[in-house]
VEXDREN-2710 file (C-alpha; in Angstrom, 1 decimal):
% VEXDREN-2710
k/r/px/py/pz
1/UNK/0.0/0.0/0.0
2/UNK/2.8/2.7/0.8
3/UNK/4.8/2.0/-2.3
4/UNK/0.8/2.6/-4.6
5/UNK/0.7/6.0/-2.7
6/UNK/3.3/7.6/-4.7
7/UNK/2.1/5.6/-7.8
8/UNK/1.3/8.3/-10.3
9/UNK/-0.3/8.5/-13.7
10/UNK/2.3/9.9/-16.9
11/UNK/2.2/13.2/-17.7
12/UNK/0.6/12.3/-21.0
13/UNK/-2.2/11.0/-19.7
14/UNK/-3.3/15.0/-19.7
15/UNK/-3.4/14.8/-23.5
16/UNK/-5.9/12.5/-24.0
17/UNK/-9.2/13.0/-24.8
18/UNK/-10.8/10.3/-22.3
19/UNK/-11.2/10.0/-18.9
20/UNK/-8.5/8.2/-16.3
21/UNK/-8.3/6.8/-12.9
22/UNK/-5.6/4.6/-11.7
23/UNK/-7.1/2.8/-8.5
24/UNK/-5.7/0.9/-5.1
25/UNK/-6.3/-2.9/-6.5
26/UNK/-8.1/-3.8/-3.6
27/UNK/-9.1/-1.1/-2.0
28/UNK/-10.9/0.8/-4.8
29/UNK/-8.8/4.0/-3.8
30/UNK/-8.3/6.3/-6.0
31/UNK/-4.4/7.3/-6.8
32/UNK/-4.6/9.7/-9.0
33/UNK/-6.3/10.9/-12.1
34/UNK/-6.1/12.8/-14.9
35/UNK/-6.7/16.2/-16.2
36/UNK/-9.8/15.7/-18.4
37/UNK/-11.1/13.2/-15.4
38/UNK/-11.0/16.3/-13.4
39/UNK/-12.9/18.4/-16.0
40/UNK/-15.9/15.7/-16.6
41/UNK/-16.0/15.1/-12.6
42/UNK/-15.8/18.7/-11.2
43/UNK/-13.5/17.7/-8.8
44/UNK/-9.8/17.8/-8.3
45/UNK/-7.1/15.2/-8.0
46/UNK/-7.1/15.9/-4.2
47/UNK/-10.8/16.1/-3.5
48/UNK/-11.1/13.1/-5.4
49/UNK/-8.7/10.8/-3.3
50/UNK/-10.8/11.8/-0.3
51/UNK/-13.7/10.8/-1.7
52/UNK/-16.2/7.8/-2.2
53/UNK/-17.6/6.6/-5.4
54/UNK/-20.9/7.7/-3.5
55/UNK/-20.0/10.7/-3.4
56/UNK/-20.1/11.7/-7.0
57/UNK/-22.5/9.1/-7.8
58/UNK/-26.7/10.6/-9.2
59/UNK/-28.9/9.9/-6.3
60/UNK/-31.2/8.0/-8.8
61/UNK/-28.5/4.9/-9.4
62/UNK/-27.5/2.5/-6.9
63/UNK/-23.9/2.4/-7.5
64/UNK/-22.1/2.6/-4.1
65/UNK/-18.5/1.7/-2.9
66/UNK/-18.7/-1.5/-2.3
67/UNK/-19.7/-2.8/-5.9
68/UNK/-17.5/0.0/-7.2
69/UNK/-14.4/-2.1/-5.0
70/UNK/-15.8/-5.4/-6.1
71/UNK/-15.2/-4.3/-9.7
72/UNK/-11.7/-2.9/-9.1
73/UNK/-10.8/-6.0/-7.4
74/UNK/-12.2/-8.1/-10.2
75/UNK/-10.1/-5.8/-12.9
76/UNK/-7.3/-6.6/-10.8
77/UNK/-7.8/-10.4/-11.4
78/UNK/-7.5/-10.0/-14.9
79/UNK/-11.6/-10.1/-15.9
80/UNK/-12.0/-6.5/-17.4
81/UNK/-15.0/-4.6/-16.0
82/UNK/-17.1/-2.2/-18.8
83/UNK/-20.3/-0.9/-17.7
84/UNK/-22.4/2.3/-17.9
85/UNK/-22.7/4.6/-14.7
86/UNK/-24.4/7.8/-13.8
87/UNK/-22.3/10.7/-12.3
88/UNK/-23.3/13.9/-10.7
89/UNK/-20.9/16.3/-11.1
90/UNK/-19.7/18.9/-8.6
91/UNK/-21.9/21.5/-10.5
92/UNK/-25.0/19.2/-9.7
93/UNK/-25.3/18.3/-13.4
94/UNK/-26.0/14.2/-14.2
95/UNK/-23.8/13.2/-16.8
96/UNK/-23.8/9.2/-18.5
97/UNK/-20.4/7.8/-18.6
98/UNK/-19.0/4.6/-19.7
99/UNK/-16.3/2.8/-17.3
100/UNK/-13.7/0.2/-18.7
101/UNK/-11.6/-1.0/-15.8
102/UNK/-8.5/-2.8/-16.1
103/UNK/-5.1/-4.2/-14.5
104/UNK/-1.9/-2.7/-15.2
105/UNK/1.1/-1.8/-14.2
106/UNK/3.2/1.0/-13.1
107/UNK/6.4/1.5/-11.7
108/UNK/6.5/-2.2/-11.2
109/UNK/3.3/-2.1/-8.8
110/UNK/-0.1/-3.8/-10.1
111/UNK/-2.8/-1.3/-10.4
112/UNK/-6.2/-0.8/-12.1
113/UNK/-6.8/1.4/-14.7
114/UNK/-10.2/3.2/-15.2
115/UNK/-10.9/5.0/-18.9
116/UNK/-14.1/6.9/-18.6
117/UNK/-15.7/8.0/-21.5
118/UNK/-19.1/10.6/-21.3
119/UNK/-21.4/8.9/-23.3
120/UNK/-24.7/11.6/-22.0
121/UNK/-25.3/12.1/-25.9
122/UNK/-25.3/8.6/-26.6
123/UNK/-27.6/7.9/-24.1
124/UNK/-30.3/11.1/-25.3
125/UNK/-30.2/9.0/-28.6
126/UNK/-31.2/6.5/-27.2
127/UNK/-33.8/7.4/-25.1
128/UNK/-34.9/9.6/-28.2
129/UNK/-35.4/6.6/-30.3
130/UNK/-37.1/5.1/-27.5
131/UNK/-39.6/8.0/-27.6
132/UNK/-40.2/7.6/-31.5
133/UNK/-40.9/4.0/-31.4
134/UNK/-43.3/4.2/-28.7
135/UNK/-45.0/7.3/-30.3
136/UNK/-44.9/5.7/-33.8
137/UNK/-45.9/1.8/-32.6
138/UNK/-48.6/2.7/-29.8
139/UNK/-50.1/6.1/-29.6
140/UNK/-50.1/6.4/-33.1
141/UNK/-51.8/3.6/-34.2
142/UNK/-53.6/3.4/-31.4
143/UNK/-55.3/6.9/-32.4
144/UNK/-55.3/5.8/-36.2
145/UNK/-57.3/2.1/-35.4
146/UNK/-59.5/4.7/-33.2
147/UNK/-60.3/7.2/-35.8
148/UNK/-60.7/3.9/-38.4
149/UNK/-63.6/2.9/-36.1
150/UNK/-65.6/6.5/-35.7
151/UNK/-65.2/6.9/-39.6
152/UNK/-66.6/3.7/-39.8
153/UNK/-69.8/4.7/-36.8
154/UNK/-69.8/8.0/-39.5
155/UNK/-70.7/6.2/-42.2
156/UNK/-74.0/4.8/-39.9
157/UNK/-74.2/8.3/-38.4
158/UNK/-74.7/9.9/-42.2
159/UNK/-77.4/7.7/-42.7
160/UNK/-79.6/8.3/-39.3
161/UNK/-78.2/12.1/-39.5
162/UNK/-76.8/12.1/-35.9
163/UNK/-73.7/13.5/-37.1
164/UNK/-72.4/16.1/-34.5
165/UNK/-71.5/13.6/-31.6
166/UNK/-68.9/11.4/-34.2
167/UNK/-67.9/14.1/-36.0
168/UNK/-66.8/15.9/-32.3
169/UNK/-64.9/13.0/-31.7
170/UNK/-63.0/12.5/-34.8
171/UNK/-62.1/16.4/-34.3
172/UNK/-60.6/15.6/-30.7
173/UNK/-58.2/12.3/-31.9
174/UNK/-57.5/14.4/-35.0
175/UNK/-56.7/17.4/-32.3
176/UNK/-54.2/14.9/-30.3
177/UNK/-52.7/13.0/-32.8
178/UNK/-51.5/16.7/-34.1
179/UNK/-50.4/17.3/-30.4
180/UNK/-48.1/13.8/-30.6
181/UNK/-47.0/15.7/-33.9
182/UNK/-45.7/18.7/-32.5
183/UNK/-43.9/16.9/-29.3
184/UNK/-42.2/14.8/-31.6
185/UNK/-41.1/18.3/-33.5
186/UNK/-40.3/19.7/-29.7
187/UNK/-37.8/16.9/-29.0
188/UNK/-36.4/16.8/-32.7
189/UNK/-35.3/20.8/-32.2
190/UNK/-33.9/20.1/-28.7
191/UNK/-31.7/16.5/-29.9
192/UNK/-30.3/18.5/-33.1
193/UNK/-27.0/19.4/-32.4
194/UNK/-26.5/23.1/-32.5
195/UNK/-30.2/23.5/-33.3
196/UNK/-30.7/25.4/-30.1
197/UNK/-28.0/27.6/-27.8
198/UNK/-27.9/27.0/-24.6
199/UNK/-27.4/29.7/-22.3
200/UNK/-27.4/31.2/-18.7
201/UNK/-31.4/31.7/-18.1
202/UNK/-33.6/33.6/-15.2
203/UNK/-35.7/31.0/-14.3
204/UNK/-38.1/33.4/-12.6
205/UNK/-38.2/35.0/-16.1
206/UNK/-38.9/32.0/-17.5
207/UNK/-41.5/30.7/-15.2
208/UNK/-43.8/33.9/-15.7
209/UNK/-43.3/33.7/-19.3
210/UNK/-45.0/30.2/-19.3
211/UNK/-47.5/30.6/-16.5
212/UNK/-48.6/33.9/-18.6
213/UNK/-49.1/31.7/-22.2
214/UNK/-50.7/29.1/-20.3
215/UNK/-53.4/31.4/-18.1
216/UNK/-54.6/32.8/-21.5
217/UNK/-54.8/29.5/-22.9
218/UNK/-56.7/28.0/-20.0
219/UNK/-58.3/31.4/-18.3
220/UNK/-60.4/29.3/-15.9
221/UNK/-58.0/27.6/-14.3
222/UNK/-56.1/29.3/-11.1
223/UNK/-52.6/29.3/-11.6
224/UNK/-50.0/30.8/-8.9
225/UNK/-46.6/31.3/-9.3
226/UNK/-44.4/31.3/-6.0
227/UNK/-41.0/32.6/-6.4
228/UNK/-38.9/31.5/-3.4
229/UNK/-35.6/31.9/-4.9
230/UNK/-33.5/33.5/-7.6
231/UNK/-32.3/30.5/-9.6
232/UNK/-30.2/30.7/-13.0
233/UNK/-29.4/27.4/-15.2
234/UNK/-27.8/26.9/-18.2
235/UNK/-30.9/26.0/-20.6
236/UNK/-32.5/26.1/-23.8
237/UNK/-35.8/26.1/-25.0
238/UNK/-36.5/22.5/-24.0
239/UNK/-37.2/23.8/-20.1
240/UNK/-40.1/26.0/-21.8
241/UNK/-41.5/22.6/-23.4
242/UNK/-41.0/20.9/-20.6
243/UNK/-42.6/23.4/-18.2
244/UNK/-45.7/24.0/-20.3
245/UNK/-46.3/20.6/-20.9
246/UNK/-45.8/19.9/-17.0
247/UNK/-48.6/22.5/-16.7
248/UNK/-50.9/21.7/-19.5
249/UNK/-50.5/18.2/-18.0
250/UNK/-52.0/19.7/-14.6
251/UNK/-54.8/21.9/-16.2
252/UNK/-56.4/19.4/-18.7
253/UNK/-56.1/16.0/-16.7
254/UNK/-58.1/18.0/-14.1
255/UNK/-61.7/17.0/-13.5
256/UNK/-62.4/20.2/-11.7
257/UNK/-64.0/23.3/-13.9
258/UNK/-61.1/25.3/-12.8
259/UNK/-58.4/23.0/-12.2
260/UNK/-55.8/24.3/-9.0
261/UNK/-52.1/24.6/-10.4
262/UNK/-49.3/26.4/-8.2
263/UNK/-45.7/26.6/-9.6
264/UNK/-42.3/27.5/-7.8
265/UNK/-39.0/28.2/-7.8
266/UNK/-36.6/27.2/-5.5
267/UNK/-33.1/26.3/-4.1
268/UNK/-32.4/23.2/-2.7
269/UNK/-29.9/24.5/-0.2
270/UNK/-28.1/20.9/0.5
271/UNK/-27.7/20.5/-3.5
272/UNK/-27.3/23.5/-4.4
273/UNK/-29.9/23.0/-7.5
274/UNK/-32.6/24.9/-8.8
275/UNK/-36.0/22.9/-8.3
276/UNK/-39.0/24.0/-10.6
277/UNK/-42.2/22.3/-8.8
278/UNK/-45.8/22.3/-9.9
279/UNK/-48.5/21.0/-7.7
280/UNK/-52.2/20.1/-8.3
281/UNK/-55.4/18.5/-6.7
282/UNK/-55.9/15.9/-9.5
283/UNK/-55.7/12.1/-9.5
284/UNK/-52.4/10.2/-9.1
285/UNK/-50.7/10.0/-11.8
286/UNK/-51.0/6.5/-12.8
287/UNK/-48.3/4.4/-12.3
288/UNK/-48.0/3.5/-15.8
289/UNK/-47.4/6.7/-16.7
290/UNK/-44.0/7.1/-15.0
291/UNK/-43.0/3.4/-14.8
292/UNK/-42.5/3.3/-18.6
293/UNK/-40.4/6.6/-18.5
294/UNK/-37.8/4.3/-16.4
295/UNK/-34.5/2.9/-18.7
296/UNK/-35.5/-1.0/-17.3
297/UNK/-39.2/-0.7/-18.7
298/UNK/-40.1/-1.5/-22.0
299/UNK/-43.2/-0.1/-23.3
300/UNK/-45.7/-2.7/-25.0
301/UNK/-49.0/-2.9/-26.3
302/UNK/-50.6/-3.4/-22.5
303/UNK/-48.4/-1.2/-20.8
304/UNK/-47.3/2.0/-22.5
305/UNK/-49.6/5.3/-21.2
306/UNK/-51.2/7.2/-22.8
307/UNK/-49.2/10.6/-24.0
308/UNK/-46.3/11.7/-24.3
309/UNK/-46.3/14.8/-22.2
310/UNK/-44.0/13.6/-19.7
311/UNK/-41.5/11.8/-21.9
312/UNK/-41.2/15.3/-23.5
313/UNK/-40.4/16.8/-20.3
314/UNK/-38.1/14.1/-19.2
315/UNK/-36.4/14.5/-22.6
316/UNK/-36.2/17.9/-21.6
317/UNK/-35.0/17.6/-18.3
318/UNK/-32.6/14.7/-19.1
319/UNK/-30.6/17.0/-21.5
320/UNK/-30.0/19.8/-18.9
321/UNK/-28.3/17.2/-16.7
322/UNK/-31.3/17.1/-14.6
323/UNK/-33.5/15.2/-13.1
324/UNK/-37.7/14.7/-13.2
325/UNK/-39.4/13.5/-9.8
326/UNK/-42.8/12.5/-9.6
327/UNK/-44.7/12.5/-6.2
328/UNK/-48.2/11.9/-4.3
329/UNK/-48.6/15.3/-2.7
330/UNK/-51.2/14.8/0.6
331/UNK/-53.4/14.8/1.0
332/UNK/-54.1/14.5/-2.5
333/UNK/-53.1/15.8/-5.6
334/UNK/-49.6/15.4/-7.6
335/UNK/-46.2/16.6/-7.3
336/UNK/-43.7/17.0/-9.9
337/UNK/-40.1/18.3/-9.4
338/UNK/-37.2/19.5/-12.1
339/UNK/-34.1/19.3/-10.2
340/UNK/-31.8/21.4/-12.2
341/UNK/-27.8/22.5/-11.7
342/UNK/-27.5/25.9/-11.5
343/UNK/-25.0/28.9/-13.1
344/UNK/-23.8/31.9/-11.7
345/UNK/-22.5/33.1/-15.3
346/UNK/-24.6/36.9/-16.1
347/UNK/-27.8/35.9/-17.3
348/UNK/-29.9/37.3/-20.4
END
């Protein structure tokens, strides 16, 4: 162990364009690291050393120490490690890497050697394509087979002339296939590269320029806005998609003729992240709904949702380096949270 403490990656290590650790073989600890390790983590060499993989690891992934050892010590035995691992970064953003662990050696003392690539753009394709197919295989057909059927109640309709009640109803599926339409559009202009610029962003600003579009679009439901704190992220317009859908979401699933909506801005002071929340008094949010927006859920013909609201919003979120909770508020209603990294670069 005392000869591994002075165990140091080469200088040229720095010139790569990956990623490196050099690890303790059976402790896991970390010896050293190099420079663009340091840039994707946020943290330095030092700070590093004295910390755990927990530590640095997104609350939302169960990755702790003692698999992260486990792997080291099975790199070290000659069986290379390569999986995929979500890291929160000192700046609170989430960022998808890809570990490859293996044994090596240095100076004549056995090590492991970590290469860490960020793979977060690899991971929006995929959830992206994810988004299409379930779009294209489900709700669309699912609408089309739907409108099929009320042409075909039209045709019966035309000839006892009780049109109005089947022609209302091809006019809504019509409405919402044109909605999947344009949130397919929202998530195509937020996945192009350079399509949009992102940039430092008031989210107070932001969050009254929504709630304003919104009111005149729904004037009978009551909407407050509560500004708690003055939080600035580095967005672009996917947090206005994914805010307005997060309240559209609230207004129209209410069964109430003025539906209760309240939207705030905050800090989480242990975090250090801006949280966006918007409450309601609606039903839960079915299970369903936010099961199938989870990487380990395949959606199917029997268990898929309904919309595609919140994938547009998790989208959304996901590409900020965020992060989208969903919770019962009591004693009833809904709760959902954007968990954002903040920026303390001027503002526009």
């Amino acid at each position: 162990m005392a000869d591994l403490q002075n165990v140091v990656l080469p200088n040229s290590f720095d010139d790569l364009k990956i990623g490196v650790t050099l690890h303790e073989p059976e402790t896991g600890e970390i010896l050293d690291v190099n420079k663009p390790l340091e840039q994707l983590y946020g943290y330095t060499r030092a700070e590093l050393r004295e910390m755990e993989v927990g530590d640095y690891t997104a609350s939302t992934k169960r990755f702790t120490q003692e698999k992260a050892v486990r792997r080291i010590q099975a790199a070290a035995d000659g069986d290379e490690q390569v999986f995929e691992w979500q890291i929160e970064r000192a700046t609170g953003e989430l960022v998808w890497v890809r570990a490859c662990l293996n044994r090596t050696t240095i100076d004549e003392a056995t090590c492991v050697i970590a290469e860490i690539r960020d793979i977060t753009e690899y991971k929006a394709r995929e959830r992206r394509l994810r988004l299409l197919n379930r779009v294209i295989r489900h709700n669309l057909r699912n609408e089309t087979n739907i409108l099929i059927g009320y042409a075909d109640r039209l045709r019966s309709a035309i000839e006892e002339e009780t049109l109005e009640e089947e022609v209302e109803t091809i006019v809504e599926i019509a409405m919402e296939i044109g909605t999947l339409s344009d949130s397919i559009q929202q998530v195509e202009e937020i996945a192009e590269p350079g399509a949009t610029e992102r940039s430092p962003t008031n989210v107070t600003r932001l969050i009254t320029e929504v709630a304003t579009e919104i009111q005149s679009e729904y004037p009978a439901a009551e909407l407050t806005v509560d500004i708690e704190s003055d939080v600035l992220v580095n967005a672009d317009k996917g947090l206005h998609y994914a805010t307005k859908h997060a309240l559209e979401n609230a207004i129209v699933h209410s069964d109430d003729e003025a539906p209760i909506v309240e939207i705030s801005v905050t800090e989480n002071t242990d975090t250090g992240r801006g949280v966006i929340q918007i409450s309601d008094t609606n039903s839960i949010i079915p299970a369903v709904e936010v099961d199938v927006l989870k990487e380990d859920v395949t959606a199917s013909t029997t268990f898929h949702g309904s919309g595609v609201g919140l994938w547009v919003m998790q989208w959304c979120v996901d590409s900020l380096g965020g992060e989208l909770i969903f919770e019962e508020d009591s004693p009833d209603g809904n709760i959902v949270r954007f968990l954002l990294p903040q920026t303390d670069r001027c503002v526009r």
